[in-house]
MIMI-65786 format. One record per residue (C-alpha): residue in one letter; x negated, y, z negated. Coordinates in steps of 0.25 Angstrom, whole numbers, plus 2048, in hexadecimal, padded with zeros to 3 digits. Each point is the difference from the previous one (the first is absolute). Layout:
N
AXYZ/...
//
This chain:
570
X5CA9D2628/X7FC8067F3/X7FA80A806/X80C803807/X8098007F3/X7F78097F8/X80280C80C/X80F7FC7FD/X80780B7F5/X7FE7FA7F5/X7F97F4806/X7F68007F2/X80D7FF7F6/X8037F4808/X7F37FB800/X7FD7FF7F1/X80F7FC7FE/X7FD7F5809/X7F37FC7F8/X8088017F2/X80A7F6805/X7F77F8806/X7F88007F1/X80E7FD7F7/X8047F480A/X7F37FA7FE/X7FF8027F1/X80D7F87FF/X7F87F4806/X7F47FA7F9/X7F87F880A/X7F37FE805/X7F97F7809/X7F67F67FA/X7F57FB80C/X7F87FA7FA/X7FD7EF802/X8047FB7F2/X80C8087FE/X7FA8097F5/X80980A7FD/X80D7F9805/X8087FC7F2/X8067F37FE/X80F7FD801/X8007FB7F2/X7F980E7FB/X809809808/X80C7F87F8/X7FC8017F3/X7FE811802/X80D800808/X8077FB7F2/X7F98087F6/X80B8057F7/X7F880B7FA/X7F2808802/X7F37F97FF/X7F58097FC/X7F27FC806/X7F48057FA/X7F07FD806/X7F48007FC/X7FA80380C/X7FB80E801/X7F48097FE/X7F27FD804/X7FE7F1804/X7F57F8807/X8067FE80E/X8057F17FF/X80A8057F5/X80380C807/X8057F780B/X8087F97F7/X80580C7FB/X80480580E/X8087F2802/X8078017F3/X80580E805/X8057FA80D/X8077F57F8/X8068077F7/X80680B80A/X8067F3808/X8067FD7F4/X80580D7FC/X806802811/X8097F37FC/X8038037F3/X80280F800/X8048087F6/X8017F37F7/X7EE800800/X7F780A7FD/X7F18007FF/X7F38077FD/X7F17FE7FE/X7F88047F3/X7F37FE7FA/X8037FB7F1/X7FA8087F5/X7FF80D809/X80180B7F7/X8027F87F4/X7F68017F3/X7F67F47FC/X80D7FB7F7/X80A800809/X7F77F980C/X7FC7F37F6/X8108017FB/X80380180F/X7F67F5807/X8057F77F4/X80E7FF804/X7FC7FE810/X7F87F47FC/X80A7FC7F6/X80A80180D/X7F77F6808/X7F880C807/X7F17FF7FE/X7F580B803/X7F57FF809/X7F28067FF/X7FC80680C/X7F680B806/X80880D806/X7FC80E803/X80280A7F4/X80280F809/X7FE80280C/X7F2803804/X7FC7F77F2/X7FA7F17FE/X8097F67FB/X8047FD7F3/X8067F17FB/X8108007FC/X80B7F77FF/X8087FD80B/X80D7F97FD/X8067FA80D/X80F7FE7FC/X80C8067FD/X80D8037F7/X80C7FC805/X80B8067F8/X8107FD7FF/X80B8037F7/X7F67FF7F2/X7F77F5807/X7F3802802/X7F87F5808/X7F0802804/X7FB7FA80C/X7F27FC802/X7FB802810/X7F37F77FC/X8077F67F7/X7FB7F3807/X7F6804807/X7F07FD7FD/X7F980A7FB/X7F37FC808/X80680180D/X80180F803/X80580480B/X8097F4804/X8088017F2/X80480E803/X8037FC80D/X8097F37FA/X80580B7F8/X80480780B/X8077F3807/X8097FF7F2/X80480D7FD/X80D7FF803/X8017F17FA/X7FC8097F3/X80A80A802/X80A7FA802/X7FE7F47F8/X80080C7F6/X80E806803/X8067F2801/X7FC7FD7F1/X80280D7FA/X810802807/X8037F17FC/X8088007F4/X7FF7EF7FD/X7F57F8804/X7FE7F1803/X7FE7F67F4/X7F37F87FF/X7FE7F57F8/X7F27FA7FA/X8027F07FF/X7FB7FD7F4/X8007EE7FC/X7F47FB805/X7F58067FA/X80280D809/X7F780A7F8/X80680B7F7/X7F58077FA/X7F880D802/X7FA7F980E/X80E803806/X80380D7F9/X7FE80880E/X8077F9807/X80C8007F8/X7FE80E7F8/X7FB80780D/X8057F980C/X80D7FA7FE/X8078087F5/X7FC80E806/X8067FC80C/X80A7F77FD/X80B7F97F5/X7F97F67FA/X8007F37F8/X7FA7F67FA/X8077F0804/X7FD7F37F9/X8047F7809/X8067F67F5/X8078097F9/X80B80380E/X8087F3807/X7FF80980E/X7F880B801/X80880D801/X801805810/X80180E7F7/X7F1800802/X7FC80380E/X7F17F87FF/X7F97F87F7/X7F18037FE/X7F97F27FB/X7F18027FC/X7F67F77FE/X8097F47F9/X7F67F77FA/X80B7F37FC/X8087F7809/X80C804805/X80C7F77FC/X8097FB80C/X80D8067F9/X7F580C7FF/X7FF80080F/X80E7FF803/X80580E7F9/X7F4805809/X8037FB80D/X8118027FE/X7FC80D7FC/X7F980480C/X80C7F8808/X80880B7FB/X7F880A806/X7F58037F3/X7F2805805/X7F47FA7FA/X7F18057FE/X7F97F27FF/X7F18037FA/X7FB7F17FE/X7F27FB7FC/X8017F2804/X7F17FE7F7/X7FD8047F4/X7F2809800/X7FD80C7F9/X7F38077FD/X8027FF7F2/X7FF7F2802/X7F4801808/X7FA8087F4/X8027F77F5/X7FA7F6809/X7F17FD803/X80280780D/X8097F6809/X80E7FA7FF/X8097F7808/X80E806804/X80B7F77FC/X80F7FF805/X80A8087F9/X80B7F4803/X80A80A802/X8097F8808/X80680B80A/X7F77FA80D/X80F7FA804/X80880D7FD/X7F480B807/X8007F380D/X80E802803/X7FF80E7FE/X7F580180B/X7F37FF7FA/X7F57F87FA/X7F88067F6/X7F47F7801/X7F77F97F4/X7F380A803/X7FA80C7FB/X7FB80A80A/X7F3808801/X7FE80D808/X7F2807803/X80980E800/X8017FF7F0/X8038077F3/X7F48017F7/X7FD7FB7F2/X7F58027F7/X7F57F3804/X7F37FB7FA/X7F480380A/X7F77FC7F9/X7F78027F1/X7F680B7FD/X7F87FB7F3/X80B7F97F8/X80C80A804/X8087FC80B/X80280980E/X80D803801/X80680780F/X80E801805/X8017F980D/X8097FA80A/X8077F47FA/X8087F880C/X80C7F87F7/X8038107FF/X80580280F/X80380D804/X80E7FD80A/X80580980C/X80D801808/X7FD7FB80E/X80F800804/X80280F7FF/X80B7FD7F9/X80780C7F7/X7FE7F87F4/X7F2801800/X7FC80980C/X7F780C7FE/X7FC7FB7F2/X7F37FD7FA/X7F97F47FC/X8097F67F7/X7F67FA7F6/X8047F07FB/X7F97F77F8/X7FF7F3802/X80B7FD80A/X8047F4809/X803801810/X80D7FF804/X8067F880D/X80D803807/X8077F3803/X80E7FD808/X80D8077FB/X809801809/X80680C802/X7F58077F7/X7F780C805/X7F28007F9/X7F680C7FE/X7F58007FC/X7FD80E7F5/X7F17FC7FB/X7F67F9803/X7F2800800/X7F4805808/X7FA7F880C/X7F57FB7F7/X8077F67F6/X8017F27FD/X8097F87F7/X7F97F67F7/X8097F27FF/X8057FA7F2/X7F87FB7F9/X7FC810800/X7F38037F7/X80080D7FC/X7F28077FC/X7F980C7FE/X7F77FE80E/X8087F980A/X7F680780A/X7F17FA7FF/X7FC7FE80F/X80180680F/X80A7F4803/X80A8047F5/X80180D804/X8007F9810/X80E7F97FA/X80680D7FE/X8077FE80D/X80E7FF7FF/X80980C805/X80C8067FA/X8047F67F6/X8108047FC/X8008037F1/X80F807800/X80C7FC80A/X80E806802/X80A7F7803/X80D804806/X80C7F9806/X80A7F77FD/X7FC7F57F4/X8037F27FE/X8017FB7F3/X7F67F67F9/X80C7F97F9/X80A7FF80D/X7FD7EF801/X7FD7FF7F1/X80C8017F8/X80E7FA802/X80C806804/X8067FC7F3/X7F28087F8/X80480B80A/X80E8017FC/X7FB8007F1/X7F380C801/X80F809807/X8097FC7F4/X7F58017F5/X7F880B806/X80B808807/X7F780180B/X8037F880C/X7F37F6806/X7FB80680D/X7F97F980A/X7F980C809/X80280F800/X80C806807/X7F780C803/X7F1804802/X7F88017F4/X7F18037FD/X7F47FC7F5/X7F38017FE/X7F77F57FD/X7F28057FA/X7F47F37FD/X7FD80A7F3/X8068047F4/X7F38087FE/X80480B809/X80A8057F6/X7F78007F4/X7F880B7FC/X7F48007F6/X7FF8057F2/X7F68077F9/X7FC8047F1/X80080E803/X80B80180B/X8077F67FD/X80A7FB80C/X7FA80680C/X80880080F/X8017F3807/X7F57FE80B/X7F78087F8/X7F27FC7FF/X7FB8027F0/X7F3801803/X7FE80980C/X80E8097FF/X8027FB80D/X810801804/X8077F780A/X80E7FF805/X8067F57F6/X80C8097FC/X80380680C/X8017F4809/X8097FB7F3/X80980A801/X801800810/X8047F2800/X80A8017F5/X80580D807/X8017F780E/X8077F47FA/X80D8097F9/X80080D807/X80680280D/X80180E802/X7F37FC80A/X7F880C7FA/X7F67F47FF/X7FF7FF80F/X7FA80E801/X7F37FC7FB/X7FD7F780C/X7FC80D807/X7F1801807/X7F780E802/X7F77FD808/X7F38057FD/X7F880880D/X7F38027FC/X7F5806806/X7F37F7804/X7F58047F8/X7F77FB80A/X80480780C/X80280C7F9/X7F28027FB/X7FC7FC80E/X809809807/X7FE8097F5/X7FA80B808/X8087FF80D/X80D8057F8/X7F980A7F7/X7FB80680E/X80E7FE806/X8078087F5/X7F980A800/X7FF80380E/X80C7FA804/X80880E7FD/X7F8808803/X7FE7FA80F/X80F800801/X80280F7FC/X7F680480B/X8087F580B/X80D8087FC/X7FA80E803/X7F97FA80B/X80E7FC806/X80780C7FB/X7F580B807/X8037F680D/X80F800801/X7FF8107FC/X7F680080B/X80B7F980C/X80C8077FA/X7F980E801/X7F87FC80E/X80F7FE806/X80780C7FA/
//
């Protein structure tokens, strides 16, 4: 037919304006077909509703570009997809492009430059790439984020934040998994003009000092309204603050105490529960001779957590997966050995439920934490966010906490509990602890005094987070850096992911854009086996290279006998 069409006068004209239209029809329509099993490339209802709404133009700039080892040129070739997706649904409202920072720019300008990415959250990392072609490799700084701009906001995103720095090829492909979390996360909180209120509950011995200062300076006001609230100093607490943060209270709770708490999440308040239920800390362990027993904290919430749908139990647990700490291996003449090793009241916690909150994250360090059970609560759906490794125990009250809890073979044998919950999500409907407990008349007196009417259960679903350790959003200090991040270990510099499950939980519990829900995406990893490729090793080098080259001469081969039959017959 084309054929045909071409002898036709002016068959050709028609032709390329046949191709032109078929060009401009298809440039109006942005699709493309994504095949592979996990849904990759496909973006998620709630992504494609924040882009549909932008109101004015976002401007994404990348890191990603020169000469890279493989594993972040991959990721910079999936950031480039991303973003492209982005821009088909966003249009003319999303622009983007990729840069190597300090490019062109004097040794001032870089430190100027590389000082304000990691004051934006972006942080360089050292690896080997090829100088020119034809040259070895030199060692540069990689920065794997971006810039996203709005308006006169600026927000940098961080494509490793979260992710272990040991774990090589699986954190870029995590990082991989969340880019359009990250993304979009981005854009939501840089196009929001008011942000939810958190409050710090503060009345029970909460801590208020440096310890919390990156939680507070780093996590929760950079992202969020926030305020400190003593609990005696309010008759209700205000349903103006969208969750409540309670930290490592070291006092008994007052039942007037626990009613403002549970009316408050009657009302529809979301609360971060972060509960020792023993007292043990490693300064203590210190100023001892090398043992103490664990005691009750007697904070009298067992009733209020129960009704709620968990227990937190009286136990500490120990994990062989562990952070380290500086121990005593032994003396050389009067001067004692000193090596940082394993400590197993520091478990290092995981996400087995693949749930957004924690999906995709590194290692969540603790210290000293209880277990958790789920009890009966109608109504109530439990999750489980961390936990520890399949090598655990829990020791019972009365808990003896010391420098070497493992002497023999058979205490390392008891190390044989699995997945022992340390954080849970509750969501549903909840009953009130103080439905059967207090008159009517006492009701009718909290509405008129209170202003606030007693409620027995939610009238919609709501959501907390229990946590057995306040630990978990502390972080360390030092003389010469003073407060470091939380989940930081001082001694080896090792980061974990303290903040950033923080800051997914909070984000879970009062926003429902379901930007969140994005992260719960899997990229599944097909790697080669090294085993059979060495063994087969020859077999496909020989196949490549002969492979062609036996194919050409098949095609001639075929193409001398078709001449052969076409020409015999003529």
């Amino acid at each position: 037919m084309l054929n045909r069409l071409l002898h036709v006068k002016y068959g050709w004209a028609i032709v390329i304006i046949a191709l032109l239209g078929i060009n401009i029809l298809f440039s109006l329509f942005h699709f493309r077909l994504d095949l592979t099993a996990e849904k990759r490339y496909t973006l998620s209802e709630p992504t494609k509703q924040l882009l549909r709404k932008l109101d004015d133009k976002i401007d994404i700039t990348v890191f990603l570009d020169g000469e890279m080892p493989a594993g972040f040129k991959k990721l910079a070739g999936s950031t480039e997809d991303m973003v492209s997706a982005f821009k088909g649904i966003a249009e003319n409202n999303l622009s983007y492009r990729f840069s190597r920072p300090g490019e062109g720019l004097d040794d001032t300008a870089k430190l100027v430059l590389y000082d304000s990415l990691r004051r934006m959250g972006i942080n360089p990392t050292n690896v080997k790439a090829q100088a020119k072609e034809g040259e070895g490799s030199e060692e540069r700084l990689v920065y794997p984020g971006a810039i996203v701009k709005y308006k006169d906001r600026a927000l940098g995103v961080d494509f490793l934040q979260g992710q272990s720095s040991l774990d090589g090829i699986n954190s870029l492909n995590n990082a991989e998994a969340l880019l359009e979390y990250k993304l979009a996360d981005a854009i939501r909180k840089i196009t929001q003009d008011t942000v939810p209120l958190i409050g710090y509950l503060v009345g029970n011995g909460e801590p208020v000092d440096y310890n919390v200062y990156d939680l507070i300076e780093n996590t929760l006001r950079q992202n969020y309204a926030f305020r400190i609230l003593p609990i005696d100093s309010v008759a209700t607490i205000p349903p103006v603050f969208q969750s409540l943060f309670i930290v490592k209270p070291v006092k008994r709770f007052s039942e007037q105490q626990k009613l403002k708490l549970d009316q408050y999440i009657m009302h529809g308040g979301k609360v971060v529960w972060m509960i020792d239920n023993l007292y043990a800390s490693l300064d203590s362990l210190q100023r001892s001779e090398g043992q103490f027993i664990a005691f009750d904290m007697g904070l009298n919430l067992e009733d209020q957590l129960f009704k709620y749908g968990v227990r937190i139990n009286k136990d500490l647990v120990q994990d062989l997966q562990s952070d380290r700490i500086p121990s005593v291996i032994g003396n050389m003449g009067n001067k004692p050995q000193i090596e940082v090793l394993p400590w197993p009241y520091f478990p290092l916690l995981r996400n087995i439920s693949n749930h957004p909150i924690a999906k995709n994250l590194d290692y969540v360090v603790a210290q000293f934490p209880n277990s958790i059970d789920t009890v009966k609560a109608p109504g109530i759906k439990k999750t489980i966010l961390l936990s520890t490794s399949p090598e655990a125990r829990s020791l019972q009250t009365p808990a003896r906490v010391e420098w070497a809890s493992i002497r023999t073979e058979e205490d390392l044998k008891s190390f044989n509990k699995k997945n022992i919950p340390v954080a849970v999500l509750l969501e549903g409907k909840f009953q009130s602890l103080f439905t059967n407990r207090i008159s009517t008349n006492m009701a009718d007196t909290l509405a008129r005094i209170y202003g606030q009417p007693f409620k027995a259960a939610n009238d919609q679903d709501n959501k907390m987070v229990v946590i057995a350790d306040g630990d978990i959003a502390l972080n360390a200090m030092t003389k010469q850096e003073g407060p470091l991040p939380m989940g930081m270990n001082s001694y080896t510099k090792q980061q974990y992911a303290n903040r950033e499950f923080l800051l997914n939980t909070i984000e879970y519990l009062v926003d429902n854009s379901g930007i969140l829900e994005t992260r719960g995406k899997d990229y599944t990893l097909r790697l080669l086996d090294n085993k059979k490729v060495e063994e087969d090793k020859s077999f496909w080098q020989m196949v490549n290279l002969a492979g062609p080259i036996l194919l050409i001469i098949l095609l001639i081969a075929a193409y001398q006998v078709y001449r052969k039959k076409k020409y015999s017959r003529a």
